[in-house]
N, C-alpha and C positions, 0 to 999 in steps of 0.2 A: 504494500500500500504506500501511494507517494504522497501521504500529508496523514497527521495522527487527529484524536478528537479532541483535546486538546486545542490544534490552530483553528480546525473547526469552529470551537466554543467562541474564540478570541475574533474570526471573522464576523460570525453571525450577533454580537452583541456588540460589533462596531455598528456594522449594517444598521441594526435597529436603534441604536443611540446616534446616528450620524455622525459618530463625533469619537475620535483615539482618546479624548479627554478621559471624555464621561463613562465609556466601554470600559478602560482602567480602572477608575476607582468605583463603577459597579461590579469589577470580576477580582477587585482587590488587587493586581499587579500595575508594575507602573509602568507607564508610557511608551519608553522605548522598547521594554519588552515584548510586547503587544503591537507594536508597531514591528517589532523585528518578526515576532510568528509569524503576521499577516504577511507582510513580504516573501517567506519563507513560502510559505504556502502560495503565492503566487508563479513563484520560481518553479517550482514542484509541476505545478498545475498547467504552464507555459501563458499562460494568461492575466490580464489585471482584471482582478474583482470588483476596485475601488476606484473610484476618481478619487484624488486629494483637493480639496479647492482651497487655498489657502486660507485661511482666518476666517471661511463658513464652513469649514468638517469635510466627511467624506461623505458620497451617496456610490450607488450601486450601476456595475457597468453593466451593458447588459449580457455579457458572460455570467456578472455576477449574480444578476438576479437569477437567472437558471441554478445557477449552483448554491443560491442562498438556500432555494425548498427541498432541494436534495441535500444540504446539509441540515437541515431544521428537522426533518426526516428519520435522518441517520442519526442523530442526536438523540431525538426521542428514544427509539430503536436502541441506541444502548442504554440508554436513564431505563427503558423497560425491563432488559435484562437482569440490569444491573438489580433492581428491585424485585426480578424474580427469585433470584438465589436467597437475598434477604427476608422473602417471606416462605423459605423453608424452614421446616421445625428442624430446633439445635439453638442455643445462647445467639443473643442478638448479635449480630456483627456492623460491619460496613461503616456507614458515612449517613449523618443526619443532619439535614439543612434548620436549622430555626431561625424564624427572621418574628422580634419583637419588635413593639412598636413603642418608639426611642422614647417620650417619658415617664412609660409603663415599667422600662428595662431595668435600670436600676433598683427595684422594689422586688422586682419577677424573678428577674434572669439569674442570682445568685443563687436563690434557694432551688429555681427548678432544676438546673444544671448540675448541679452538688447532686440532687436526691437522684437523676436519670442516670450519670456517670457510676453510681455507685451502686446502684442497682444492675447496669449495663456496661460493664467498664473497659469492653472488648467496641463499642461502637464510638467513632470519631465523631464529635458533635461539634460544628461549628456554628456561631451565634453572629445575626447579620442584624444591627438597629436599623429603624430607619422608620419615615410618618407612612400615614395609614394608604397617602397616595400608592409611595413606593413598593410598601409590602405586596399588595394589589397586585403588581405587575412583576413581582420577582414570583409571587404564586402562579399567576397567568403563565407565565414561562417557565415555571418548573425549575427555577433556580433557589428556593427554598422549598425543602417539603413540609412543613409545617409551619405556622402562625401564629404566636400570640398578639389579639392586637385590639385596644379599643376600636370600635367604629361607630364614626359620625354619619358612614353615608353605609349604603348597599355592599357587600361582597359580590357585583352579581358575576353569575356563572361559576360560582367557587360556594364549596364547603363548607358551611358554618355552622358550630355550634355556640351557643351562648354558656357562658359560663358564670356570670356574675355581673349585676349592674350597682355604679358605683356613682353616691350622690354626689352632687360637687359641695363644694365650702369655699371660705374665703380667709385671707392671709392679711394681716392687719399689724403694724409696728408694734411692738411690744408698749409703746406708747401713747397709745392711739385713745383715742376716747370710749372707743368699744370694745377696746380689749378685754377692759373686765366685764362685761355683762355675757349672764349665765345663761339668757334663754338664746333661742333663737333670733337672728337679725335680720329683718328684711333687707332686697335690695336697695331699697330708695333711701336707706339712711344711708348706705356706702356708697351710692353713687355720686354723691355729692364731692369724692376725694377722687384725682384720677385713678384710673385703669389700668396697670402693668396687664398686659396681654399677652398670652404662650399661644403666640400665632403660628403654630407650624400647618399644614394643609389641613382642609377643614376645622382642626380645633380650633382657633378664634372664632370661624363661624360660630362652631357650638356654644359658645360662653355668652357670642354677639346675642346669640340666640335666645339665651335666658332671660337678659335684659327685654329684648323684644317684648315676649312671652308676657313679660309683667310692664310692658309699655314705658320702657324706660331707654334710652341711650346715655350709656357712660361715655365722657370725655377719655378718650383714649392717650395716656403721656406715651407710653412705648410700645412696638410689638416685637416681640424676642420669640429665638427658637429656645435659647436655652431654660429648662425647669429652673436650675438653680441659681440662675441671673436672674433669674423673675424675683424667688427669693431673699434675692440680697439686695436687689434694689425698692423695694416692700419693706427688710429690716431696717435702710437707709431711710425711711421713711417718704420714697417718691409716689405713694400711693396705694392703692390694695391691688390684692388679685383674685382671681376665682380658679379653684384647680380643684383634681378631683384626688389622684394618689397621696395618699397621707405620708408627712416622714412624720415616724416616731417620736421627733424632738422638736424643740422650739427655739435650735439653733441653726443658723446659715452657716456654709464654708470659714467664714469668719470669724464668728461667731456672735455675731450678732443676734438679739434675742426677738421673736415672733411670735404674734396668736392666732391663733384658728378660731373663726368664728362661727357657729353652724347656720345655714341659714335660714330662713321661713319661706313658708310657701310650698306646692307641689312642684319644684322643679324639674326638669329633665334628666334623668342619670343617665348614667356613662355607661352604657353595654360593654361586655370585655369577651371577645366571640376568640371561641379556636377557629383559624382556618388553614384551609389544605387546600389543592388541587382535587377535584373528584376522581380521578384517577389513582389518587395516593390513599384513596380508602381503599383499606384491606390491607396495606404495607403494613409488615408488623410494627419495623422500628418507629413511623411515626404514629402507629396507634398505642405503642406503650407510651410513647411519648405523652400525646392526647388524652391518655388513661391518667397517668402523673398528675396533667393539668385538672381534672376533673374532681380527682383527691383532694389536690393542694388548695385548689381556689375556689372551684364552688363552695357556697353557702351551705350549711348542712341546716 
């Protein structure tokens, strides 16, 4: 064979990213390498797959597009194999894709990974964060086999189980004037303070959303992807936030001091769904996996 699956992998998720950037740091390797495959594989092949166009990506020649769905094909075609040996009886083996969703990760990913590893110590588990967008499409494409992930919108065409829904609350300076009160606080006393926003894809909708909901729009001061810049900038006292994962303490990186306020009202919670590819039901390793998650996190 004059080209392995491997460059394969490296062509076909240039193709669909249009871009050596972005195919990089979605396949985890860096740039030149990935650039050097594809070329490799062009050599090989006696043909260019790619235009380069400088400073707007690559698109597909059209050698290339013929040889994209034969390699997409063949791809699949070993990802199937590959999972048939793994759902023979005998101790789990192989390789297990998890992609969680990145401000879920930190809370999740310790604990599940400890208890599957050690339950399963023979199967290689790598761990892909990333928003709810991206999860989406690493599942659509079978470059994660399983998912933990809130979700704001639809999984459509994909696997989902719900496993637990999660109310939001709100994060308030340890100095705040609401800090100390015991009940419940509605929105419309907090909106009155700006916004810190954890605008990563859809979640800002969702928070935007609450407000909605109870006819209110907050003055937005920031929108950040980071959880824990939300919280430091919240203990620095630049406003509240609304979030749903709880940390344990009432300290930022800093250590700066925070209060959790709970809130009032029916509002929206946070679904937290497993998802897979429909294809990947029945794989044992990610249904032990999917079993783990149903222990650990559903509600009893």
């Amino acid at each position: 064979m004059a080209f392995s699956l491997v460059q394969l992998a490296h062509f076909t998720e240039a193709a669909r990213a249009g871009s050596m950037t972005v195919a990089a740091r979605r396949l985890h390797v860096s740039q030149p390498a990935l650039s050097s495959s594809i070329k490799q594989l062009e050599r090989e092949l006696g043909t260019d797959l790619l235009e380069r166009m400088p400073r707007r990506g690559v698109r597909l020649t059209r050698s290339g597009r013929r040889f994209f769905e034969d390699a997409v094909l063949l791809l699949a075609q070993a990802r199937a194999m590959e999972e048939s040996i793994a759902r023979t009886a005998g101790p789990l083996g192989g390789r297990l894709r998890i992609g969680m969703y990145q401000p879920m990760a930190p809370f999740r990913a310790p604990q599940l990974l400890q208890a599957f590893t050690q339950q399963h110590p023979e199967v290689a588990v790598e761990l892909i964060e990333a928003d709810q967008e991206e999860l989406t499409r690493l599942v659509h494409d079978r470059q994660v086999d399983v998912a933990v992930s809130s979700s704001m919108v639809p999984f459509t065409g994909l696997h989902t189980e719900l496993l637990e829904e999660i109310r939001p609350h709100a994060i308030v300076p340890a100095t705040h004037h609401l800090a100390a009160r015991s009940g419940p606080v509605p929105l419309s006393e907090l909106v009155r303070d700006p916004l810190i926003l954890l605008d990563l894809p859809h979640t800002g909708a969702y928070y935007l959303g609450l407000f909605r909901s109870a006819g209110l729009t907050p003055g937005v001061r920031f929108r950040l992807n980071g959880y824990e810049t939300v919280r430091g900038l919240v203990a620095r006292g630049f406003g509240f936030a609304l979030l749903n994962q709880r940390v344990p303490n009432d300290r930022t990186y800093g250590g700066e001091a925070l209060r959790t306020i709970e809130l009032a009202g029916d509002l929206a919670p946070l679904p937290v769904h497993i998802v897979c590819h429909p294809e990947e039901v029945g794989n044992r390793t990610a249904e032990a996996f999917m079993d783990l998650c149903r222990r650990l996190i559903t509600p009893r």
